[in-house]
C-alpha positions as CSV (number, residue, x, y, z in Angstrom):
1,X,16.0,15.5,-5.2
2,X,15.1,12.3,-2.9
3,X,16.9,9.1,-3.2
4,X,15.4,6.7,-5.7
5,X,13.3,3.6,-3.9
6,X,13.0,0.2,-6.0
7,X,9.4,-0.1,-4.5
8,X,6.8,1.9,-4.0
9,X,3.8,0.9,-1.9
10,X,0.4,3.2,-1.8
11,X,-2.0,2.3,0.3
12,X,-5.5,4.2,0.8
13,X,-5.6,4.0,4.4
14,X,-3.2,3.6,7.5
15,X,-2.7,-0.4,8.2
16,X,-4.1,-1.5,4.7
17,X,-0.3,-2.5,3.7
18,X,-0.1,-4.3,6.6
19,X,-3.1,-6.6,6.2
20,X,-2.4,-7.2,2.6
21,X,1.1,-6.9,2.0
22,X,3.3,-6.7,5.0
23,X,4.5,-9.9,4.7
24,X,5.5,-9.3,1.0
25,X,7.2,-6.3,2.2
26,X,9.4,-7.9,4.8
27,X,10.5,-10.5,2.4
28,X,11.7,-7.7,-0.1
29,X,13.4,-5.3,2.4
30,X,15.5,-8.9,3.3
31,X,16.6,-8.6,-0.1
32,X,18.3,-5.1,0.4
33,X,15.6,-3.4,-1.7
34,X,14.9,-0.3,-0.4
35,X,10.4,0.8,0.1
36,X,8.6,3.3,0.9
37,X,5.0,3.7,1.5
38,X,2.6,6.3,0.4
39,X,-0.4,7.1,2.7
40,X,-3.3,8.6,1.0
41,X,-6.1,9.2,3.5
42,X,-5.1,9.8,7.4
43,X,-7.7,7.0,8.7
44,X,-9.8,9.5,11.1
45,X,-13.4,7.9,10.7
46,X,-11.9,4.4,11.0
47,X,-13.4,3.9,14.9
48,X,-16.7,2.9,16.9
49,X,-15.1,4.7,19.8
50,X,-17.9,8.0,20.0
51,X,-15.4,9.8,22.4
52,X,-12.7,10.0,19.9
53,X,-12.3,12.9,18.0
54,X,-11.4,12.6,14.0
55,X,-8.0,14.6,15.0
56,X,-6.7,12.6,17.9
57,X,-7.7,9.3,15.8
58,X,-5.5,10.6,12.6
59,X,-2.4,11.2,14.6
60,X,-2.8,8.1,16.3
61,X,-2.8,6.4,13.1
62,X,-0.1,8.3,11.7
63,X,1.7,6.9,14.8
64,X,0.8,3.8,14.6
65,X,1.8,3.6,10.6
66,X,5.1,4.6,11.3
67,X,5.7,2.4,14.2
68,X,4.2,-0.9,11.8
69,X,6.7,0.5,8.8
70,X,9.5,0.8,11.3
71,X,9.1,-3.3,12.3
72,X,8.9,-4.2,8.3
73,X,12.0,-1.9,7.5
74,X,10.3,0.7,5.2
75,X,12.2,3.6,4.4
76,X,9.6,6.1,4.6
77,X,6.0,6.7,5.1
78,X,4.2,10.0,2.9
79,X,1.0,10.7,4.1
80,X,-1.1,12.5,1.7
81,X,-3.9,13.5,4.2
82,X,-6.9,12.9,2.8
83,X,-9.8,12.8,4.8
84,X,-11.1,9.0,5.6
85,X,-14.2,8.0,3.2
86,X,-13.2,11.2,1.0
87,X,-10.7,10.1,-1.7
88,X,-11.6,11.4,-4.7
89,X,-10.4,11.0,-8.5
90,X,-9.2,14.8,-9.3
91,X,-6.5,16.0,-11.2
92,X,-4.7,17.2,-8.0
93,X,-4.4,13.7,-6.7
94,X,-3.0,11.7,-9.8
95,X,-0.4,14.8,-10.3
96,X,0.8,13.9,-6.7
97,X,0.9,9.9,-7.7
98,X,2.8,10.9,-10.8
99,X,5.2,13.4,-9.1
100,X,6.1,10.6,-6.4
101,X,6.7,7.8,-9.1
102,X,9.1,10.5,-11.2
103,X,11.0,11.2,-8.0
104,X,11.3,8.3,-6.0
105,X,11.4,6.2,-9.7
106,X,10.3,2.7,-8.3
107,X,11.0,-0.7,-10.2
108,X,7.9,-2.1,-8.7
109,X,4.8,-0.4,-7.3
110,X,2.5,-2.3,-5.0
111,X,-1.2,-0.9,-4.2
112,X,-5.1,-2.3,-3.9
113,X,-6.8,-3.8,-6.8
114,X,-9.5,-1.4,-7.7
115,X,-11.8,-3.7,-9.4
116,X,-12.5,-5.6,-6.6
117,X,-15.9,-7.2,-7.0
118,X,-19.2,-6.4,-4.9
119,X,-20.9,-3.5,-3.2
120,X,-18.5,-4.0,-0.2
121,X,-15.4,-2.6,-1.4
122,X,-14.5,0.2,0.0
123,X,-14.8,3.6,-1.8
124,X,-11.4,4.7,-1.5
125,X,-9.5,1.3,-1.8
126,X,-11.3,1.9,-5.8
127,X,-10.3,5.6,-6.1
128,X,-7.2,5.1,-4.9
129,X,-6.3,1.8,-6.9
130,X,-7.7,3.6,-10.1
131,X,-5.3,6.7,-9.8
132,X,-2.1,4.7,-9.2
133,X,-2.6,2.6,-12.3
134,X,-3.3,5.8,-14.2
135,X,-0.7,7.8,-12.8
136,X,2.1,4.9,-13.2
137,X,0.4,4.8,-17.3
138,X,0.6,6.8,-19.0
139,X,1.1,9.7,-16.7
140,X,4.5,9.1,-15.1
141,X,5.6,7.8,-18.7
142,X,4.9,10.6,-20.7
143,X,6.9,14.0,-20.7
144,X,3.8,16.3,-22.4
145,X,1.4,14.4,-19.8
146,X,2.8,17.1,-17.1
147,X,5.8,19.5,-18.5
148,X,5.6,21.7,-15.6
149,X,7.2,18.3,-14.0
150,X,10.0,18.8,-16.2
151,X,11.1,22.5,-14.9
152,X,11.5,20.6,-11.8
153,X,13.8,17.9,-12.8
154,X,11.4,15.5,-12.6
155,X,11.9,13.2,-15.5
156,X,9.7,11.0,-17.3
157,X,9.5,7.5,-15.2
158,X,8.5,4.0,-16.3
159,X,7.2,1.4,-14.0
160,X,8.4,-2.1,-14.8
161,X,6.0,-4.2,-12.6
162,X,2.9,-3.4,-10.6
163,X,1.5,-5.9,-7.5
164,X,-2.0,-5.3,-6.6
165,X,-3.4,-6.8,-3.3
166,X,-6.7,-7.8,-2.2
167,X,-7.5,-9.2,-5.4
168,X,-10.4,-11.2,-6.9
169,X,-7.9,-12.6,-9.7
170,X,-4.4,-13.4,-8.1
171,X,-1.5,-14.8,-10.2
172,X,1.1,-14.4,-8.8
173,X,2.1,-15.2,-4.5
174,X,4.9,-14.6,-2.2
175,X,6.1,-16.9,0.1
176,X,5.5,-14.9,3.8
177,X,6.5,-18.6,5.9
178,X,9.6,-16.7,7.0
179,X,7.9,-13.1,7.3
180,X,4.6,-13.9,9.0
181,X,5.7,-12.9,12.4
182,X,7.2,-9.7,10.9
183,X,3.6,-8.8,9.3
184,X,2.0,-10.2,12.1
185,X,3.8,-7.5,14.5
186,X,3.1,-4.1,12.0
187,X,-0.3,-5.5,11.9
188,X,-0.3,-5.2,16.0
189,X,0.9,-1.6,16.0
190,X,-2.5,-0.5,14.8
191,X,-4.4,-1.2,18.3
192,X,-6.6,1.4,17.2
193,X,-8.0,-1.0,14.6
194,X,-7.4,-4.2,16.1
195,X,-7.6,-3.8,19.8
196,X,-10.9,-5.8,19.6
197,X,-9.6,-9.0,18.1
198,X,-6.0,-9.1,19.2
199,X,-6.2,-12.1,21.0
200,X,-7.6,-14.2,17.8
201,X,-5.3,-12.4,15.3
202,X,-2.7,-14.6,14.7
203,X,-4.6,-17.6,14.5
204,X,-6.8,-15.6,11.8
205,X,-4.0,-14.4,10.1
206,X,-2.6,-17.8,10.0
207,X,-5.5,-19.3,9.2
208,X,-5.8,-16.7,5.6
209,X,-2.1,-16.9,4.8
210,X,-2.3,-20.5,4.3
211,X,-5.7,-20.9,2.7
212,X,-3.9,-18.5,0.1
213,X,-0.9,-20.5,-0.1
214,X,-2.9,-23.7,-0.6
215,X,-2.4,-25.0,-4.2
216,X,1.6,-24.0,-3.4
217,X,5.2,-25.6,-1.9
218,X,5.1,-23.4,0.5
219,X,3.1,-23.1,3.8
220,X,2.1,-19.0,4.4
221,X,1.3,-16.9,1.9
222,X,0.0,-13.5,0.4
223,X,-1.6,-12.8,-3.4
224,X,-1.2,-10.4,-5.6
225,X,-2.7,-10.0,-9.5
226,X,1.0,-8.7,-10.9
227,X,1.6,-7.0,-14.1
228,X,4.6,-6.7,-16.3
229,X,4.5,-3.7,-18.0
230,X,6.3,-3.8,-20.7
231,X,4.8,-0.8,-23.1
């Protein structure tokens, strides 16, 4: 059995927690809670380098994951493995959401909104969004949803509130004023991503933390569509 986290964040790629929730994170490690992040693909097409092989770029970004989690706090990182661009909805990958949520038993899981408007949005951010809501309901819930769970000791589980980030219909925002520089720092242990724009990152970052924090009190923050789940 693992010790119990009160947050669970599952991210589809290496340093997608970072740009949308780091900040978020930092803020709820401060309050003693302890978080742990689920990995689902190992990042190893994310590169316009043609010398670098899809091997050496996954264990750099497994690297570089743990290093950006280390600066936020996180407990610990899972990586799934899934190859980049390859996340699929199968039965296999939901029974792995499900059997994370019933044994780490998180208050609050955090991951990306799946309906996400547009052509753009990136194939696995959806896949990977649409399994974590279906795995934290009614899978998790429900003892007959998987009973082979139960011969393992792992109990039904029930989710109290889910944050979803990068999301066309936020209601809900954290204050990141006193965390940007903490988010800003995980986001810089992924050079392999943002080697090319390093120098104009905090500005940019800046710049999109305040824009979302524009109709509050406070000056920086991030945005998430949060749901209470009360059923």
């Amino acid at each position: 059995m693992v010790e119990p986290a009160q947050v669970m964040l599952v991210t589809p790629h290496p340093d997608d927690a970072e740009f949308g929730a780091a900040g978020t994170v930092a803020c709820l490690v401060a309050e003693g809670k302890e978080v742990i992040y689920v990995v689902c693909t190992n990042g190893d097409k994310g590169t316009s380098d043609r010398q670098l092989q899809p091997e050496a770029l996954a264990r750099i970004r497994e690297q570089e994951q743990r290093a950006a989690a280390g600066v936020l706090g996180v407990r610990e990182v899972i990586f799934l493995g899934y190859p980049d661009q390859a996340l699929e909805y199968t039965p296999l990958f939901r029974k792995q959401i499900v059997r994370l949520i019933r044994s780490y038993r998180p208050q609050t899981v955090i991951t990306v909104d799946p309906y996400h408007r547009y052509f753009w949005w990136h194939h696995d951010h959806r896949i990977c969004g649409q399994v974590v809501l279906d795995a934290i309901f009614p899978y998790a819930r429900d003892h007959l949803a998987y009973p082979d769970l139960l011969k393992e000791g792992l109990e039904p589980h029930k989710v109290n509130e889910l944050l979803l980030f990068n999301t066309d219909n936020p209601n809900y925002w954290v204050n990141i004023t006193d965390t940007f520089d903490l988010k800003l720092a995980a986001l810089l242990c992924h050079q392999s991503q943002v080697a090319d724009f390093t120098s104009q990152l905090k500005e940019k970052l800046r710049q999109w933390a305040q824009e979302t924090a524009k109709k509050e009190e406070f000056e920086l923050a991030e945005a998430f569509h949060r749901v209470d789940i009360w059923w």
